[in-house]
C-alpha positions as CSV (number, residue, x, y, z in Angstrom):
1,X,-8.6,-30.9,-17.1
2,X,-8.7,-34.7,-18.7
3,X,-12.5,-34.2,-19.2
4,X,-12.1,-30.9,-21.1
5,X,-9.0,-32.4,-23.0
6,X,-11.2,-35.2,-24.2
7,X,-14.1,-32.4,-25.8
8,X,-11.7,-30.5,-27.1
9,X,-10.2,-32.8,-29.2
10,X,-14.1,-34.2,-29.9
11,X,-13.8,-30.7,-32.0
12,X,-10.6,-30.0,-32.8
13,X,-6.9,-31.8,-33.2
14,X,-5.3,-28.3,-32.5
15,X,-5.4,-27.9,-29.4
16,X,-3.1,-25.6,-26.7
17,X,-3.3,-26.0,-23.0
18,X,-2.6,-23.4,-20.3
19,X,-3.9,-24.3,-17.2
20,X,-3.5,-22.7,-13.5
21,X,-0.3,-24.5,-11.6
22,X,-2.7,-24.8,-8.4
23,X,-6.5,-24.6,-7.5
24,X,-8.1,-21.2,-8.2
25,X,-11.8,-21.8,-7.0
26,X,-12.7,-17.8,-6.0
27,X,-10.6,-16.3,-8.1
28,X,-12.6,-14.3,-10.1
29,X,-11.1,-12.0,-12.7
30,X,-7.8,-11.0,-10.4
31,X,-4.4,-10.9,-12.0
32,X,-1.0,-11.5,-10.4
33,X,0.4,-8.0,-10.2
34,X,2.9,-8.1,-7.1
35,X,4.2,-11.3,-7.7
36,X,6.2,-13.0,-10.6
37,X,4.6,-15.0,-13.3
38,X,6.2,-18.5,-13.7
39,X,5.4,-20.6,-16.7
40,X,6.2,-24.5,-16.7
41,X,6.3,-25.8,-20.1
42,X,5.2,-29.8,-20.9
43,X,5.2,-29.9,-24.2
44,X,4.8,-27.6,-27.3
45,X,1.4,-27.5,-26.4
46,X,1.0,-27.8,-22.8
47,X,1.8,-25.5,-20.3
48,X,0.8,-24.3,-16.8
49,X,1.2,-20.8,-15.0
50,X,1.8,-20.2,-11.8
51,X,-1.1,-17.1,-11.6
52,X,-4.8,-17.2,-11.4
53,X,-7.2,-18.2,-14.9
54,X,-7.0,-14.7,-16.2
55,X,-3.5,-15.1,-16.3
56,X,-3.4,-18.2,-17.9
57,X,-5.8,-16.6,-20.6
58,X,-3.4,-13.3,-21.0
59,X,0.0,-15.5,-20.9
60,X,-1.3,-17.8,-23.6
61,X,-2.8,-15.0,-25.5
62,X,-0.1,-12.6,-25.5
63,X,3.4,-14.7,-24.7
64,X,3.3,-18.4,-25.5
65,X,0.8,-18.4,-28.5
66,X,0.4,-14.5,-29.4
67,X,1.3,-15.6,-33.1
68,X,-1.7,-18.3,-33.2
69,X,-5.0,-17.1,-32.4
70,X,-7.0,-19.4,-30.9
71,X,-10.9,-19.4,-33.0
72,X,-12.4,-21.1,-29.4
73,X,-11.4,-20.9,-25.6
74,X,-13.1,-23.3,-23.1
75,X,-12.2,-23.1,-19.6
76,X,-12.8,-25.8,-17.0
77,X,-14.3,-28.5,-16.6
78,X,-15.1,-27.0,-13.5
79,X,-16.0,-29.3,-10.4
80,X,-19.1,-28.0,-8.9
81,X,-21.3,-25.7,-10.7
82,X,-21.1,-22.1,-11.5
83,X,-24.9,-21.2,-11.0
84,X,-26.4,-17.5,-10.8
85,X,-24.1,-15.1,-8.3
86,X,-21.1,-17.6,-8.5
87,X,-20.4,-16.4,-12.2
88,X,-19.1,-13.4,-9.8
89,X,-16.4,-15.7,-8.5
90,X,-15.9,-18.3,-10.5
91,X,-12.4,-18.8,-11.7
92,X,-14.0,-20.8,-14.3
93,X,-16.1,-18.1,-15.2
94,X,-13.2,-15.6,-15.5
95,X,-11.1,-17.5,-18.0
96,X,-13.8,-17.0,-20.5
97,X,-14.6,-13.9,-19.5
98,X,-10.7,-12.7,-20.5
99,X,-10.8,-14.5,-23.7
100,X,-14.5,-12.8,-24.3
101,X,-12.5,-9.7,-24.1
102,X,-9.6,-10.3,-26.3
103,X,-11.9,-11.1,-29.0
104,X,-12.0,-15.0,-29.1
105,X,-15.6,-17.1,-28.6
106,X,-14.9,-18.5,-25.1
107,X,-17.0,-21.3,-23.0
108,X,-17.5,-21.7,-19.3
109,X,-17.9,-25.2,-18.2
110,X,-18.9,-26.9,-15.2
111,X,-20.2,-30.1,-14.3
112,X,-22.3,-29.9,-11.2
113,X,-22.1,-32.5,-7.8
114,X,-24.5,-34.2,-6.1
115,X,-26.1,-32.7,-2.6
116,X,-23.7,-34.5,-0.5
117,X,-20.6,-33.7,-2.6
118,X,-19.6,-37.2,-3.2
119,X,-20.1,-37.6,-6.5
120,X,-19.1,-36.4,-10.3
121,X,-20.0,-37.7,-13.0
122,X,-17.8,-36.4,-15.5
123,X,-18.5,-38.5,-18.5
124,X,-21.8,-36.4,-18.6
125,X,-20.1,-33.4,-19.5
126,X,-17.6,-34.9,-21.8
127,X,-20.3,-36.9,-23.4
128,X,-23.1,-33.7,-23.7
129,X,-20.3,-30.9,-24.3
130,X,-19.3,-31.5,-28.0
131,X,-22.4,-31.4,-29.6
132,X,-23.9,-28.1,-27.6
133,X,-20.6,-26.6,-28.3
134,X,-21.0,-27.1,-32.5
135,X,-24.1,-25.9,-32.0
136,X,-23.3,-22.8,-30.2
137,X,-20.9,-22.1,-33.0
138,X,-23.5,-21.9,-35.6
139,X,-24.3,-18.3,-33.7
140,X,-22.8,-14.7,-33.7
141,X,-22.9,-14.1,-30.2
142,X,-21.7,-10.5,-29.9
143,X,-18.8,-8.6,-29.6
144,X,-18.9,-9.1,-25.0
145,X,-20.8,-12.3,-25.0
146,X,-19.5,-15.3,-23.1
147,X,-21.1,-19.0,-22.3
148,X,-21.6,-20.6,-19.2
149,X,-22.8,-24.2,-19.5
150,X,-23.3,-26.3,-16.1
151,X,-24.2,-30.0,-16.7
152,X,-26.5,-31.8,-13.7
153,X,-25.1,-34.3,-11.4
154,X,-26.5,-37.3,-13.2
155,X,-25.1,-39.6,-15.5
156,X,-25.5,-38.6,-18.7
157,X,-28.6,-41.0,-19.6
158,X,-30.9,-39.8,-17.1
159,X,-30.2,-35.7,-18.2
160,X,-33.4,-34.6,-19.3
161,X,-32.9,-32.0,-21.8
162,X,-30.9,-29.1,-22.8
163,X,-32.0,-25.2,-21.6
164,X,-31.0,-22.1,-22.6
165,X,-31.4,-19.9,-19.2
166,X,-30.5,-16.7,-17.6
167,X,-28.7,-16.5,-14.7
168,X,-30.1,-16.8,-11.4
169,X,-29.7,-15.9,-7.7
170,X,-29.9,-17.7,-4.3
171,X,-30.3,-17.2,-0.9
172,X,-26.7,-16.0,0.7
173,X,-27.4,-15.3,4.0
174,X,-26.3,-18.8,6.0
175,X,-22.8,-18.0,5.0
176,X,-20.8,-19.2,8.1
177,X,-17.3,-17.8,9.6
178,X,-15.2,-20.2,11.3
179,X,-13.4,-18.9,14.1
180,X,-10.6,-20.8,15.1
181,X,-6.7,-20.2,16.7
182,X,-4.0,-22.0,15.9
183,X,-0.7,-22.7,17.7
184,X,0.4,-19.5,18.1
185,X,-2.4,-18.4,19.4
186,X,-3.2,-16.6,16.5
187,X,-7.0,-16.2,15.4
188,X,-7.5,-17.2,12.0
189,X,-10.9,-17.7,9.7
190,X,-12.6,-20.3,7.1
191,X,-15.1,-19.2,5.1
192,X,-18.1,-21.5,4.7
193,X,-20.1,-20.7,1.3
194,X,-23.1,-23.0,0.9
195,X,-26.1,-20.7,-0.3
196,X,-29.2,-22.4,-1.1
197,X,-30.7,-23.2,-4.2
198,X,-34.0,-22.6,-2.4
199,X,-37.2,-22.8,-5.0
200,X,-35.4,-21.0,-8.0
201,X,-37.9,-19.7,-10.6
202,X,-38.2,-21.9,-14.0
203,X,-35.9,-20.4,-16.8
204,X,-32.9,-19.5,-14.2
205,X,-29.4,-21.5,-14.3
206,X,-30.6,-22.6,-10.9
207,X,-33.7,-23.9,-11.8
208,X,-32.6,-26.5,-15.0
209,X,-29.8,-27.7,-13.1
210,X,-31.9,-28.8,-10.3
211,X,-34.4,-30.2,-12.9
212,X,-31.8,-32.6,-14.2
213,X,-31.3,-30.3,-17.5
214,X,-28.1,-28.5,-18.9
215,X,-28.3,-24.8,-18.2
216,X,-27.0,-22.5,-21.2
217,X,-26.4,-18.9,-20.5
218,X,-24.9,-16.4,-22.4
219,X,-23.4,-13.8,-20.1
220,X,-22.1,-10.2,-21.1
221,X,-19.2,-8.5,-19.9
222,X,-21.0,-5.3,-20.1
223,X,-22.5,-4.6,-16.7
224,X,-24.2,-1.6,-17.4
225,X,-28.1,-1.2,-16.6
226,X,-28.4,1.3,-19.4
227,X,-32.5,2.0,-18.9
228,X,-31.4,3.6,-15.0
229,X,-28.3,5.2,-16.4
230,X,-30.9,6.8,-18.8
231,X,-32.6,7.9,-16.2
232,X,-30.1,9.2,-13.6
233,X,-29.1,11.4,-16.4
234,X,-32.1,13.5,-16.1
235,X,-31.4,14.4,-12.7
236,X,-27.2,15.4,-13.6
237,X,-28.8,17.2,-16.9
């Protein structure tokens, strides 16, 4: 949350906060529906929501600043990347997503780990985002269009370049269920989700990151594969 403070005030000095109260890795676009929303306040500015990203995104949006439009939302800086199917997941992800749909530019942002998980280099991000970001600006993107930008897990002098991609997809089948009981003799799971990067094709998410490059993708909330919906038709007609 520091690092993503620091480039949004590289761009702006009006700058809201609403952040998730605890981790949300995984959760997607859900909303809090069967449970209250609770809102702790820090400053004017600052506040955090007990809820998931897309409620953090609706609470700001429509409750604590629904008289100041935000003109950018950037969500993150996410630790670990959000490469090809994970956009599906991400939390990250979802934040920009919900402010895609209410109308507002919105940025992903993720700052990928080394192999072993052991290290973050942070600064690459904060020192990479600002610029990409004023650049991206210069654009209409569309009406459902969203950014994802993942940084590489180097520091920032040995990234070597900037691409813009498309989204890519690995290898999910070593996904591992951990069986275990606990003291009450209950049975009870952990997930383990490590897909493989594998040898991605150049011009995917996947591939820049693992070549030490920034990945830009634009994503679009509309999931429709019009050209077979064209198609199907024919057969309903």
């Amino acid at each position: 949350m520091e690092t993503l403070r620091r480039i949004a005030a590289a761009l702006s000095d009006d700058i809201y906060v609403v952040a998730p109260e605890k981790e949300q890795s995984g959760a997607s676009r859900s909303l809090t529906l069967h449970d209250p929303l609770r809102i702790n306040k820090y400053s004017d500015r600052e506040y955090s929501v007990e809820g998931t990203p897309t409620d953090c995104v609706m609470m700001a949006m429509n409750h604590l600043f629904k008289d100041k439009r935000p003109d950018l939302i950037l969500s993150g800086v996410n630790r670990g990347g959000n490469l090809g199917e994970d956009v599906l997941y991400s939390g990250t992800v979802a934040a920009a997503s919900e402010g895609c749909l209410l109308g507002v530019p919105s940025i992903a942002l993720s700052q990928c780990m080394a192999p072993d998980g052991s290290t973050f280099h942070w600064d690459t991000a904060e020192a990479l985002a600002p610029d990409i970001i004023r650049k991206l600006l210069d654009f209409e993107w569309g009406p459902d269009v969203l950014i994802n930008l993942n940084f590489p897990a180097l520091p920032k002098v040995q990234v070597k370049g900037i691409d813009v991609t498309e989204q890519g997809k690995r290898d999910l089948s070593n996904l591992s269920i951990d069986d275990r009981v606990d003291a009450r003799g209950r049975e009870y799971f952990w997930l383990g989700y490590r897909p493989s990067f594998g040898d991605p094709p150049k011009g995917t998410d996947l591939w820049s990151v693992a070549n030490g490059r920034v990945s830009i993708t634009p994503l679009k909330l509309n999931l429709t594969k019009v050209a077979l919906a064209d198609t199907i038709k024919k057969a309903f007609a």
